[in-house]
MARKOL-820265 format. One line per 3 residues: number of its first residue (from 1); their letters; for each residue y, z, x of C-alpha. Coordinates in nm, 4 decimals, decimal comma, m for minus. Layout:
<sites>
NUM) A) Y:Z:X  ... .
</sites>
This chain:
<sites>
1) XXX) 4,2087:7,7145:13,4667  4,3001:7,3786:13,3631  4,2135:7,4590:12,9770 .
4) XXX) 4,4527:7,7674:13,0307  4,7456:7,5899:13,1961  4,8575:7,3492:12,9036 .
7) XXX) 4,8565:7,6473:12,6991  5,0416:7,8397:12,9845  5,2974:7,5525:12,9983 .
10) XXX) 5,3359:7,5233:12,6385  5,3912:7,8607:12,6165  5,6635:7,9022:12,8802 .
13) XXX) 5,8463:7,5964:12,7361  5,8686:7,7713:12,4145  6,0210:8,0393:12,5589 .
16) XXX) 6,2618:7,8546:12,7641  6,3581:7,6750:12,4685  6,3756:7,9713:12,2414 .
19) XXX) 6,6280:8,1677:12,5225  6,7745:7,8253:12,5032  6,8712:7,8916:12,1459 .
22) XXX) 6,9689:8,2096:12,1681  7,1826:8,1680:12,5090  7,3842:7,9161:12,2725 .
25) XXX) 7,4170:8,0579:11,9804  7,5985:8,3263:12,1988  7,8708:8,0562:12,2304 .
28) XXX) 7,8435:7,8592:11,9474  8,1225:8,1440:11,7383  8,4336:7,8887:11,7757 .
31) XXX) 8,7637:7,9701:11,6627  8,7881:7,6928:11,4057  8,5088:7,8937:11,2469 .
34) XXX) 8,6302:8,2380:11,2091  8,9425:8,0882:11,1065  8,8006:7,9687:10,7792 .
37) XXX) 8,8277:8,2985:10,6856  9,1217:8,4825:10,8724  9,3346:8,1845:10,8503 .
40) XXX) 9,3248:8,2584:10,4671  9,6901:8,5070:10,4431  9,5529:8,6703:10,1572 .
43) XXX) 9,2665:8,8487:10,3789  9,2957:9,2454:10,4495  9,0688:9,5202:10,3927 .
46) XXX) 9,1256:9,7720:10,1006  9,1912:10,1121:10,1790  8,9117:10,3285:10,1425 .
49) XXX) 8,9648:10,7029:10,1083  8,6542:10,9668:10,2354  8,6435:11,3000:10,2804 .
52) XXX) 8,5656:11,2723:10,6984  8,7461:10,9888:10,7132  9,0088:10,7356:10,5983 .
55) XXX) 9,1066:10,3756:10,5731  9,4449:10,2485:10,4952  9,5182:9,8689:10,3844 .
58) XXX) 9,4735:9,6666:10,6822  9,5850:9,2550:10,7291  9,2982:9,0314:10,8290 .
61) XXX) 9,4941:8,7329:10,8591  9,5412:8,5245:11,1555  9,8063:8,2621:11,2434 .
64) XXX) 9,6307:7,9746:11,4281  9,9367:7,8025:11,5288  10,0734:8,1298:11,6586 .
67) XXX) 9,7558:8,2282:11,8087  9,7413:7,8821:11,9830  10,0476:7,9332:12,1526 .
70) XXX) 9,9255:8,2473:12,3246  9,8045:8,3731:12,6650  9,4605:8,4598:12,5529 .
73) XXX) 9,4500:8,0950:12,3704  9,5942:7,9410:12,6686  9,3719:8,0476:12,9308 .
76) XXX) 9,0654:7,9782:12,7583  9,0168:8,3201:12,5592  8,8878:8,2673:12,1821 .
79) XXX) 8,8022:8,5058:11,9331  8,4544:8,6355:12,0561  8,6004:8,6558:12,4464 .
82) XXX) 8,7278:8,9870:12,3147  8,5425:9,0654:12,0059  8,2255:9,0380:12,1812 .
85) XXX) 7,9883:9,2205:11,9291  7,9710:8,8732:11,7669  7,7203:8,7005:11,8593 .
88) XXX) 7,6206:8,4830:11,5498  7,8124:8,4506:11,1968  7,5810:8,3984:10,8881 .
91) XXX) 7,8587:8,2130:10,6649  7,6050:8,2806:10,3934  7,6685:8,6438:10,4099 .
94) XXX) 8,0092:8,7960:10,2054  8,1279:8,8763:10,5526  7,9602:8,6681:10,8066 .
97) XXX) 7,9411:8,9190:11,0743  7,8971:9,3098:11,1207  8,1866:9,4481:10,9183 .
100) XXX) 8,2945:9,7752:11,1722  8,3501:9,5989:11,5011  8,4201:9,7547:11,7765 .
103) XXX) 8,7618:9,8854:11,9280  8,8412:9,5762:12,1909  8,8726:9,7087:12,5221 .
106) XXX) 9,1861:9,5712:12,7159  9,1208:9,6985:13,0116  8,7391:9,5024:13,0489 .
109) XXX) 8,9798:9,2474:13,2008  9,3170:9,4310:13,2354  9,2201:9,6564:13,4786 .
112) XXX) 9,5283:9,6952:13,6857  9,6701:9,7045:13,3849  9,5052:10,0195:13,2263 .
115) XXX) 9,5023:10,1850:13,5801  9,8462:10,1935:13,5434  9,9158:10,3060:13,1952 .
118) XXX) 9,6891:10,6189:13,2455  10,0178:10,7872:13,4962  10,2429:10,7028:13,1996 .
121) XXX) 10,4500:10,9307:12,9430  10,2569:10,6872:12,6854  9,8935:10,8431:12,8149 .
124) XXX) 10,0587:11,1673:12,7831  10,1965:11,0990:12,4639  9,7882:11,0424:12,3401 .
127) XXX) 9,7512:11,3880:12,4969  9,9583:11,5305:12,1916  9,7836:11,3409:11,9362 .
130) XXX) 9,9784:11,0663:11,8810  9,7935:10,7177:11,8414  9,8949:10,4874:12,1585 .
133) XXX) 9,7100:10,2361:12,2871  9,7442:9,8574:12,4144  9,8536:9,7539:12,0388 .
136) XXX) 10,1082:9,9827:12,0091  10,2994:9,7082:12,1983  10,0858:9,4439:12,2551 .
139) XXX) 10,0610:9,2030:11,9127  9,6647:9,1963:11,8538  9,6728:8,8128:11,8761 .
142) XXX) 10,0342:8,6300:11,9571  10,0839:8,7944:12,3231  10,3025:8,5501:12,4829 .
145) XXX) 10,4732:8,5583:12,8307  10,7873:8,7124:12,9119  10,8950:8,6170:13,2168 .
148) XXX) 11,1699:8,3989:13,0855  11,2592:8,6451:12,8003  11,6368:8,7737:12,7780 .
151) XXX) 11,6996:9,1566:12,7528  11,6850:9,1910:12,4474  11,3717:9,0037:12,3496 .
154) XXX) 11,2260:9,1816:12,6175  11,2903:9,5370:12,4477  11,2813:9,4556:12,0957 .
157) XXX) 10,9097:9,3222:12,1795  10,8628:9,6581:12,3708  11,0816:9,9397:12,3561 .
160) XXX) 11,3486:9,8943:12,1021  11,0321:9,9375:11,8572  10,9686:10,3042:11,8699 .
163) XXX) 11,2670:10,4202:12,0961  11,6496:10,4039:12,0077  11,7909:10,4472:12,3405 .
166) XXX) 12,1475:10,5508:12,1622  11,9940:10,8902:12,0844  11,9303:10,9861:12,4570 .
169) XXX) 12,1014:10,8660:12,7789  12,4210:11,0910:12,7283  12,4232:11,1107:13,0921 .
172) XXX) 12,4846:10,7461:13,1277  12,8058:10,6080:13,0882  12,8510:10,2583:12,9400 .
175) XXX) 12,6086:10,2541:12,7270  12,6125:9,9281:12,5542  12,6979:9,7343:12,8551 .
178) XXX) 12,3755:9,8655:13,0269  12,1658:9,7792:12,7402  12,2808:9,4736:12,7031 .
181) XXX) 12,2031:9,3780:13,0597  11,9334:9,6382:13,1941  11,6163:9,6419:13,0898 .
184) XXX) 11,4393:9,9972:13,0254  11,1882:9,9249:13,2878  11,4171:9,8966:13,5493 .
187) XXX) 11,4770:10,2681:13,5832  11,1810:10,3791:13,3946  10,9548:10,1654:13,6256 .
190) XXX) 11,1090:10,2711:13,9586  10,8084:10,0853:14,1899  10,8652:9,7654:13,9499 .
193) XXX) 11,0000:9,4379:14,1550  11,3447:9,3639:14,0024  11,5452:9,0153:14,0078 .
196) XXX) 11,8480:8,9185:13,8238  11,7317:8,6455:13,5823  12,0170:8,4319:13,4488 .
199) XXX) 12,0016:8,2226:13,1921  12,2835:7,9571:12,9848  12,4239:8,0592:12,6972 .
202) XXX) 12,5509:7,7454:12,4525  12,9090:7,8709:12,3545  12,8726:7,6264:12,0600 .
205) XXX) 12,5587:7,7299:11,8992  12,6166:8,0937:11,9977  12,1996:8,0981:12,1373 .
208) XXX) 12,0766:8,1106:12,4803  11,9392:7,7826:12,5627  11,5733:7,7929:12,6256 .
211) XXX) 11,4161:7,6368:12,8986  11,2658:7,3012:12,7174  11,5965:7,2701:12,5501 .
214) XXX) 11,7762:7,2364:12,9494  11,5035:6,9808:13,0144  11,5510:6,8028:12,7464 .
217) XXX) 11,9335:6,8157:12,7823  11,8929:6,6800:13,1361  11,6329:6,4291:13,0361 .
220) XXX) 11,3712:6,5490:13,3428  11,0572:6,7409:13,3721  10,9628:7,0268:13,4699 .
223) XXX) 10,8415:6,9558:13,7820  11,1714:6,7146:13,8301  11,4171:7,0146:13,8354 .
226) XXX) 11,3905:7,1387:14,1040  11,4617:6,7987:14,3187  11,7367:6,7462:14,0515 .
229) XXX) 11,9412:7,0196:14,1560  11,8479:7,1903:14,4971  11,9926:6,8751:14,6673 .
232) XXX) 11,9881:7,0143:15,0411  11,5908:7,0917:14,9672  11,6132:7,3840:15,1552 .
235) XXX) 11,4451:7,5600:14,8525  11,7163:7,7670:14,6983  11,9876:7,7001:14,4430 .
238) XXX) 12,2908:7,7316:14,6368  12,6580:7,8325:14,4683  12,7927:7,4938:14,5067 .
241) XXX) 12,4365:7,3226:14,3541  12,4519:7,5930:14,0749  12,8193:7,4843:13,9833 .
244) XXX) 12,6699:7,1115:14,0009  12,4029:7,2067:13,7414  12,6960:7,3586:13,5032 .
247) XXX) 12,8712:7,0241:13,5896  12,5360:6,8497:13,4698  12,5156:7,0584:13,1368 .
250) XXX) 12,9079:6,9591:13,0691  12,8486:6,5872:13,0819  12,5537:6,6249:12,8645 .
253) XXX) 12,8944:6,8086:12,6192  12,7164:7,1296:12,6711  12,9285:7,4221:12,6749 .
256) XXX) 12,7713:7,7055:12,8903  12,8318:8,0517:13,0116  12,5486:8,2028:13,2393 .
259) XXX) 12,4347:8,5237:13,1783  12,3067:8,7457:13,4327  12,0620:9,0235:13,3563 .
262) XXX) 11,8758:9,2884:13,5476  11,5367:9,2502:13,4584  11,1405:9,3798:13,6050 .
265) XXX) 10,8449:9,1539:13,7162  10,6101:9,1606:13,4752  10,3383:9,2947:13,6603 .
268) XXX) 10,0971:9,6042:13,6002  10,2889:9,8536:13,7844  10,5333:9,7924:13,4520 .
271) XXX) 10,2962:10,0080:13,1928  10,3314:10,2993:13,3908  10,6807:10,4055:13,2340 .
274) XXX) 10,7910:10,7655:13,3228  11,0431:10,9656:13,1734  11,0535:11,2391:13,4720 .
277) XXX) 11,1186:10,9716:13,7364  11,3207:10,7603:13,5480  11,6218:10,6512:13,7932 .
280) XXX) 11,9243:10,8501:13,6862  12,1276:10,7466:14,0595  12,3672:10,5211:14,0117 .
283) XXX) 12,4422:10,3958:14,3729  12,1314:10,2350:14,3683  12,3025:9,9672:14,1664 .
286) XXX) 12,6800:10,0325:14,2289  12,6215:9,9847:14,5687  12,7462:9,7051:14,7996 .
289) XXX) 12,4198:9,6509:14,9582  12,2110:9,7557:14,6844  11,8451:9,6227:14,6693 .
292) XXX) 11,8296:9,5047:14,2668  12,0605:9,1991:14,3295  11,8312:9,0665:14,6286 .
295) XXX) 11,6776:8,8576:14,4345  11,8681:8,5784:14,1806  11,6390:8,3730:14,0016 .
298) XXX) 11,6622:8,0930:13,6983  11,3463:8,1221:13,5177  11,2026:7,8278:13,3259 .
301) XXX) 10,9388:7,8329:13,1317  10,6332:7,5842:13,1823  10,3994:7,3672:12,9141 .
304) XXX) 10,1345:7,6125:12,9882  10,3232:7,9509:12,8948  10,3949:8,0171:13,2698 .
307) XXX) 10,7109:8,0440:13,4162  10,8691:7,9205:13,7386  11,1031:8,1038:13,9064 .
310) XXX) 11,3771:7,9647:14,1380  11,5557:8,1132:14,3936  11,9689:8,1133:14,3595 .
313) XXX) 12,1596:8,2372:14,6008  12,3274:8,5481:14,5214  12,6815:8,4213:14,6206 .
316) XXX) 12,6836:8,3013:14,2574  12,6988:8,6514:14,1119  13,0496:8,6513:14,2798 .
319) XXX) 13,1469:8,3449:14,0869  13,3461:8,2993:13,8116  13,0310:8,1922:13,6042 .
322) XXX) 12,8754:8,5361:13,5478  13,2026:8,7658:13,5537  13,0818:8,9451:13,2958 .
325) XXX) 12,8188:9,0702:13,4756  12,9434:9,3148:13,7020  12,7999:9,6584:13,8727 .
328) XXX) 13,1172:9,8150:14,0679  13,0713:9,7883:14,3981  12,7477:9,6153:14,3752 .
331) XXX) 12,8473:9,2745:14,2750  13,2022:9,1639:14,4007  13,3607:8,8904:14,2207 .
334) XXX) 13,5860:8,7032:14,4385  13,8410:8,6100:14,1607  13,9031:8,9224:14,0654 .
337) XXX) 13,9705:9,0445:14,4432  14,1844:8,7855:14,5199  14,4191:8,8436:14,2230 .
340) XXX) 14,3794:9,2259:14,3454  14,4839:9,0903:14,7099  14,7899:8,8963:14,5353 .
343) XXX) 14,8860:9,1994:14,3319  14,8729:9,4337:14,6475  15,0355:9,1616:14,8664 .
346) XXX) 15,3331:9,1135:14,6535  15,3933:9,4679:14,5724  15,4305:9,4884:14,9709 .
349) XXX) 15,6647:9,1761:14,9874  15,9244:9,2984:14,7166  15,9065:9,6602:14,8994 .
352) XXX) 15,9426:9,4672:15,2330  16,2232:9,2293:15,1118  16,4090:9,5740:14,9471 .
355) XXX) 16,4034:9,7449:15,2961  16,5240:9,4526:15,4657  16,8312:9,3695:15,2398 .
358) XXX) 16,9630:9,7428:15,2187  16,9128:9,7212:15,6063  17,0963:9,3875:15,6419 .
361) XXX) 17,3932:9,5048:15,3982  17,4707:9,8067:15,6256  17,8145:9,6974:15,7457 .
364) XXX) 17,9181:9,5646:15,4196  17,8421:9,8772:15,2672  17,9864:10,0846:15,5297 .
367) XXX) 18,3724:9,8329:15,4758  18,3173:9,8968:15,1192  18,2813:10,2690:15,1582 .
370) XXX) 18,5595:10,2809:15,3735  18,8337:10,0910:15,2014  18,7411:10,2912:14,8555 .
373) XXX) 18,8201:10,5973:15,0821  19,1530:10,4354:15,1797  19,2616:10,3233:14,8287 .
376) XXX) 19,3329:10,7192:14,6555  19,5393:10,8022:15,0141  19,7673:10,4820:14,9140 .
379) XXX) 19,7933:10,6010:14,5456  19,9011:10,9005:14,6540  20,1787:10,8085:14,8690 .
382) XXX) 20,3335:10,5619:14,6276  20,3713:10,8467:14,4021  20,5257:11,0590:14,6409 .
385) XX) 20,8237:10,7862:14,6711  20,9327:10,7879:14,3400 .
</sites>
């Protein structure tokens, strides 16, 4: 026994040392290294023609800055995280790793996600043979967050690519003012959470100010904003504080407008779009106590790529500050119903002030018919005399 157990521990420390090696070579595929290939913009893979089956040019290249500055990249996700089947690279070999790799399966971590596309009118749209899957939308490499997005960065990342929403919604009137302020999801998603995001819009630049750009105009952090301008603390961005951050922006010689849009959390109940129970009932917006504007949020982006959203109160929508977002009935602008008030009031007055003259003027009018009744008797009697 004790000539066998040096052998016996020599043996086992091999091994240990060998799974040793192998455990890290597992993890040893950084991204610096497969960039030194796919960072090269000339990369692709030539299209091959067979008789079973067919290839068509395809772009190998990858943006490392871009990349960098995405949620995979920022929560700790390189290459291999999804394109597991690489283990090792063998930099001696023309291509360093297997050259089919497998289809990456979103859904190995977006489960939520996938659970939700499969109810979709894009799963049924795969029924019919037409190729849609988590790419179709999602960029293979540069997916970034949204939550701060505008409208229209929102669909022409999603939507806007395959859909023209010009050639349908005859139903709907105002077209461009609900696409310019809705986003699809909203009616298409009806079990989505909705806010009203609003964001500044530099009248001098003609661009929607992002959110490092109103840090950096206000000379504070991220995490100073909020103490900045809820003064009261209780939280919230009230309608006076709001008009005090406007007032901020204009001594910095900023010239804003706020837009207000009606925009979906981005959460997993989004991918299951539908076509059949897409909203079509208006009230639910044009609606005095209509459940889309309960919620009035800035949103500013963070160094991470998340977002922080803070609560305004949703008095502001009835300011003068986001009059051109209105839904009749469902957001009342004060302004505009106290010139109505005027309007009304002062038609009343002058119909008032008619009645009461004509009233008043009775008796005069009553002389004055009278003595014009008198005056052709005494015409006729003069005559009579001569």
């Amino acid at each position: 026994m004790k000539n066998n157990s040096p052998r016996f521990l020599t043996t086992a420390l091999a091994f240990i040392f060998s799974s040793l090696i192998v455990i890290q070579s597992g993890f040893a595929v950084e991204n610096s290294e497969c960039l030194e290939c796919h960072g090269d913009e000339s990369l692709s893979r030539s299209a091959e023609e067979h008789i079973n089956k067919s290839y068509i040019s395809l772009q190998l290249f990858v943006d490392g800055e871009r990349f960098n500055n995405s949620v995979h990249h920022i929560n700790d996700v390189g290459c291999t995280g999804c394109h597991s089947d690489i283990v090792t690279l063998n930099m001696d070999a023309d291509i360093p790793h297997q050259a089919t790799l497998a289809p990456v399966d979103c859904t190995s971590c977006h489960e939520e996600e996938g659970a939700a596309f499969l109810g979709s009118i894009h799963m049924k749209a795969r029924r019919k043979g037409i190729t849609m899957n988590c790419y179709a939308c999602h960029d293979y490499h540069y997916v970034g967050h949204l939550e701060a997005a505008s409208v229209n960065e929102r669909g022409s990342t999603f939507c806007l690519r395959c859909h023209n929403p010009y050639q349908s919604h005859d139903w709907l009137t105002q077209k461009a003012a609900h696409f310019d302020t809705v986003e699809c999801s909203v009616c298409h998603v009806p079990d989505a959470r909705k806010h009203i995001h609003l964001s500044f819009y530099d009248l001098v630049s003609n661009t929607s100010l992002n959110s490092d750009e109103i840090l950096e105009i206000l000379a504070i952090s991220e995490a100073e904003f909020m103490p900045r301008v809820d003064t009261n603390l209780d939280g919230r961005i009230s309608s006076n504080e709001f008009d005090d951050l406007v007032l901020m922006l204009r001594q910095k010689t900023v010239r804003t407008i706020v837009h207000a849009e009606l925009v979906v959390e981005l959460e997993p109940v989004v991918h299951s779009v539908s076509k059949e129970e897409a909203v079509r009932e208006c009230t639910l917006c044009h609606a005095p106590d209509s459940p889309f504007f309960s919620a009035v949020t800035i949103a500013l982006s963070k160094q991470d790529g998340t977002v922080d959203h803070y609560e305004v109160d949703r008095a502001i929508l009835a300011g003068y500050h986001t009059s051109h977002f209105s839904a009749l009935a469902g957001t009342r602008i004060m302004l505009l119903d106290k010139i109505g008030f005027l309007m009304i009031a002062g038609a009343v007055l002058v119909v008032a002030l008619h009645l009461s003259t004509r009233i008043a003027t009775i008796p005069i009018r009553r002389k004055r018919e009278m003595e014009d009744q008198d005056e052709p008797d005494k015409n006729d009697h003069s005559g009579t005399n001569v």
